[in-house]
N, C-alpha and C positions, 0 to 999 in steps of 0.2 A: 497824384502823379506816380508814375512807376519806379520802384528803386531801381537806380543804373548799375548798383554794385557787384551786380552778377555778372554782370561784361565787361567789367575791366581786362577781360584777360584779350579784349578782342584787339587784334592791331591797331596802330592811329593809322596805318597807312590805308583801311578800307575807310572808316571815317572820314579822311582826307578826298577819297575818291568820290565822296556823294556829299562833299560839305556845300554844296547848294539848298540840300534840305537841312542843315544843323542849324541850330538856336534857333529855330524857327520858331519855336514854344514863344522865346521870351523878345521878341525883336519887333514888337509893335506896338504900336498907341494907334487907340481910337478916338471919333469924336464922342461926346458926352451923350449926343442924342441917340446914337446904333448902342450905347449899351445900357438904355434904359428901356427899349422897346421888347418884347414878347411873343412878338408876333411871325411866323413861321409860314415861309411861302414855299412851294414844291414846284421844279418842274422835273416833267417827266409824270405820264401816268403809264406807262408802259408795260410797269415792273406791279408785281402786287404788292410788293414793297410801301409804296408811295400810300394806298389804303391802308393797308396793317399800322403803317407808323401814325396814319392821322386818325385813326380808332384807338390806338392806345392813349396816345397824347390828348385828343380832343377830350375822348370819354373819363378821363383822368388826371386833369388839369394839374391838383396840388400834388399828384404824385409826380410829375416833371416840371417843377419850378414854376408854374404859373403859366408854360408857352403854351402856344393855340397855333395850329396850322389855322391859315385864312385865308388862301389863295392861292391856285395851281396852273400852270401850265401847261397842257398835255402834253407835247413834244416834247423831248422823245423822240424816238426814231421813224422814220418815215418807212425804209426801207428792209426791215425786218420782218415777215410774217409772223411769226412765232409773239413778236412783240405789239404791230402793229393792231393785229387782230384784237389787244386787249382794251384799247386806249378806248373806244367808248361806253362797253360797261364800267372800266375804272374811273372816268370819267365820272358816270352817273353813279355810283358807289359814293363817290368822295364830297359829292353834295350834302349826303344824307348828314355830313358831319357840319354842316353849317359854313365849309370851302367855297369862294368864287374861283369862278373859271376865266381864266384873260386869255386874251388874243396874243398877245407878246411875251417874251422875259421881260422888255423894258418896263409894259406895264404893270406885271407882277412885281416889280421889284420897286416900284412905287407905294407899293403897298403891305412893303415887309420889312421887318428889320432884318432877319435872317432868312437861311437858303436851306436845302435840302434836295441835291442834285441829285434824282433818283434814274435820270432817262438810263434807260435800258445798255441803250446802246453806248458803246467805250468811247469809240471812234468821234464823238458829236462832244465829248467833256470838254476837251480843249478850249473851243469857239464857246460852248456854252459858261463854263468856268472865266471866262473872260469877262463877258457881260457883268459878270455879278463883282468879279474883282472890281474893277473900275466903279461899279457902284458902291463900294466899301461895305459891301454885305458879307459877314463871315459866314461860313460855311459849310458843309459836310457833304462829300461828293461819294455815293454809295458805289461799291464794286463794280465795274475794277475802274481804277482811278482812271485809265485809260486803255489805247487798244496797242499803245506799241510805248517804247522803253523812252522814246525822243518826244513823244508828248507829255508823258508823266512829267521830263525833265520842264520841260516849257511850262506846265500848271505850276511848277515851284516857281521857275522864274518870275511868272505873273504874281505870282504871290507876293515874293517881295516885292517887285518893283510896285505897286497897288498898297501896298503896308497893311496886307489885309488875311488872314490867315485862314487854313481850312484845316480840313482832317479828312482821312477816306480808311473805311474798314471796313472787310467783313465781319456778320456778326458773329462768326464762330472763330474770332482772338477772343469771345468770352466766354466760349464750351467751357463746362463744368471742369474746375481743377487745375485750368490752364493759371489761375489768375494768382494761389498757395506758389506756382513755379516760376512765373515772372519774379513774384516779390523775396525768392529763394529760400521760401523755406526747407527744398530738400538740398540744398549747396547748389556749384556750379550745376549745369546740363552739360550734359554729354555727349549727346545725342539724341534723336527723336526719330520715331516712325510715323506716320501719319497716313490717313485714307479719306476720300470724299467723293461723291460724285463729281465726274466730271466729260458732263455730253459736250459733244463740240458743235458750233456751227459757223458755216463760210463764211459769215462778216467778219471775225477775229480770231489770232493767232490763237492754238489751239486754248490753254489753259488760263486766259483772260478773259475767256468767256463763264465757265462756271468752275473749271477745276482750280479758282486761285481761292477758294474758299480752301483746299488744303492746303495750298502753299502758305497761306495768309495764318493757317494754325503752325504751320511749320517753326517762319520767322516771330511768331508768338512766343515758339521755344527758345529758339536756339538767338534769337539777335542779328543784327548784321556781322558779316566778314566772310559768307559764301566767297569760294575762290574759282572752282570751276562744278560744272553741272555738265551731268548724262543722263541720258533718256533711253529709254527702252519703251517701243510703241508696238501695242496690237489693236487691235479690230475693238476689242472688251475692254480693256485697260491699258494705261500709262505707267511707270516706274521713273518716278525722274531720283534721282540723287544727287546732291550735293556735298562736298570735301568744302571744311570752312577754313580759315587762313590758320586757325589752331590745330588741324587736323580733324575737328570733331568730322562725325558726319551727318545729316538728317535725310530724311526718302520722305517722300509722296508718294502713294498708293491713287491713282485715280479711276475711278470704275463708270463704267458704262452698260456692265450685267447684271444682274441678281438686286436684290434689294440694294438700296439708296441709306446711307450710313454716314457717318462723322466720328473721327474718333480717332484713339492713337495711343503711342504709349513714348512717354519720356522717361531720359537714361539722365538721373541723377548724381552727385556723388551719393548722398544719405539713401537713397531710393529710387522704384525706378516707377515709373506713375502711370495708371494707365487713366486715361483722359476719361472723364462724363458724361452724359447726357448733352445732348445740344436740345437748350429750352424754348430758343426766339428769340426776338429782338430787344426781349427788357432789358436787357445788361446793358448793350447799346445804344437802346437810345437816353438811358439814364448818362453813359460818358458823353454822347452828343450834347443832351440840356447842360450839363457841365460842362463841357467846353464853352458853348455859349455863353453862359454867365462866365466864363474867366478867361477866355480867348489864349487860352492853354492847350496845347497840344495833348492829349492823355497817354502815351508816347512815343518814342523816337520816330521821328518822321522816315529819318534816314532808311528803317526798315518797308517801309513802305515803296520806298524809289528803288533800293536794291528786292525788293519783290518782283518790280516788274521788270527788271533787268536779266531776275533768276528765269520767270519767265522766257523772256526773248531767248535766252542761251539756251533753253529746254526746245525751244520750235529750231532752232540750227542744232541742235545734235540731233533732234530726229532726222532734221534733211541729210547727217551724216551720218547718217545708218550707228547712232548711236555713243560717234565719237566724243570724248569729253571735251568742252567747248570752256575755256576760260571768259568768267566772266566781264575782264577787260575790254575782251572782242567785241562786246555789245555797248559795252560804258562807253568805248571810245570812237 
């Protein structure tokens, strides 16, 4: 679990604002039989995602607790070219690993103890994260948890009211170095810079589509308590900024020219860090199988809902030619 001791300095009053997703870690019991199962279903083949994770997992059993993807979905998005086009070579890819392919989520999920919500598209998480709530299948919903700030909120709500718990991340909360500053070894942060690609496209508000892969390195640093956020947009890149209720401050760098990068540097008090290589999804899907076996949050959820919140406030300051936009405006 992550130490929290670093953010103490963060107001109660933003914690208070996103206490839908708090204690979320420890606020559930399950039945006996969802946690002796191993068995790992996907939907969505959309994303290349969905292959990468079941070739790690499958080809490497004892190195992630024993689970086994066993059955997939394709759906996913209907509606996307970009996505659609992939769903049946990933399809045929995902066989090769010993996967069935079902007609439904219902029938998938007859035949999994766990989920692994990969569909591409944001927009679809909501309806689909439903299904599986209601079947007390825990979870892992891959980027971005959704397409707008009021469905994020709705997949928490299901969650509790279901008693059934999930997580959603990118996996660059576990680029090299970030994980020495979570756990504070260089003191408070300070602040953070950050960069990543991020292409846009017409299905989703701009940086829910791939630029929350910096944003998601961002709140890695700095925690929740963002207060308001600006945007600066061109043609090649974004600049969004955030002021936190401490006054710190963090940036996102989002690119769209030249080489495709990850990276950043954190303002500590002891030091100031510059972030490391981004290797893949091993870090990730090792907190996933662990989450699984402990139906633990690995952590603050809160940061994940004020993610998508910093987002939405980042697509109204672009409509306002860049004006700083508090983030209340979007929460409420």
């Amino acid at each position: 679990m992550k130490n929290f001791t670093r953010r103490d300095f963060i107001g109660a009053s933003s914690l208070a604002m996103l206490g839908l997703a708090a204690n979320q870690a420890s606020a559930f019991t399950l039945p006996i039989a969802a946690q002796n199962g191993k068995r790992i279903g996907i939907i969505g083949l959309d994303t290349s995602h969905s292959v990468a994770f079941t070739k790690s997992i499958n080809e490497n059993p004892g190195g992630y607790g024993g689970y086994k993807v066993v059955a997939a979905y394709p759906y996913g998005t209907k509606t996307i070219p970009s996505a659609t086009d992939r769903i049946p070579k990933f399809t045929e890819d995902i066989q090769q690993y010993g996967v069935k392919i079902t007609k439904s989520i219902k029938e998938l999920l007859k035949q999994v103890d766990f989920v692994l919500l990969e569909t591409n598209d944001g927009r679809l998480h909501l309806e689909q994260a439903e299904e599986v709530f209601k079947a007390k299948k825990v979870l892992f919903i891959d980027k971005p948890l959704a397409a707008s700030y009021a469905d994020a909120q709705k997949i928490f709500a299901l969650s509790q009211q279901y008693n059934t718990p999930f997580f959603s991340s990118s996996s660059l909360r576990y680029i090299d170095g970030m994980q020495d500053i979570i756990d504070g070894k260089y003191g408070k942060v300070l602040g953070a810079d950050v960069y990543s690609p991020a292409a846009l496209d017409p299905s989703h508000p701009d940086f829910f589509w791939y630029g929350i892969h910096g944003v998601e390195m961002l709140f890695a640093a700095m925690g929740v308590g963002c207060k308001t956020v600006s945007r600066t947009h061109t043609e090649g890149a974004d600049i969004i900024v955030g002021v936190w209720d401490d006054n710190r401050i963090g940036v996102v760098r989002g690119t769209r020219q030249g080489k495709s990068a990850y990276g950043g540097t954190v303002y500590c008090e002891k030091a100031t860090i510059a972030l490391g290589a981004y290797k893949g999804y091993g870090s990730l899907l090792e907190k996933i199988v662990e989450f699984f076996d402990t139906k633990v949050v690995p952590f603050d959820s809160n940061e994940t809902l004020e993610i998508c919140a910093f987002i939405e406030a980042a697509d109204v300051s672009k409509s306002a030619n860049g004006r700083s936009i508090d983030l209340n405006h979007v929460i409420k």
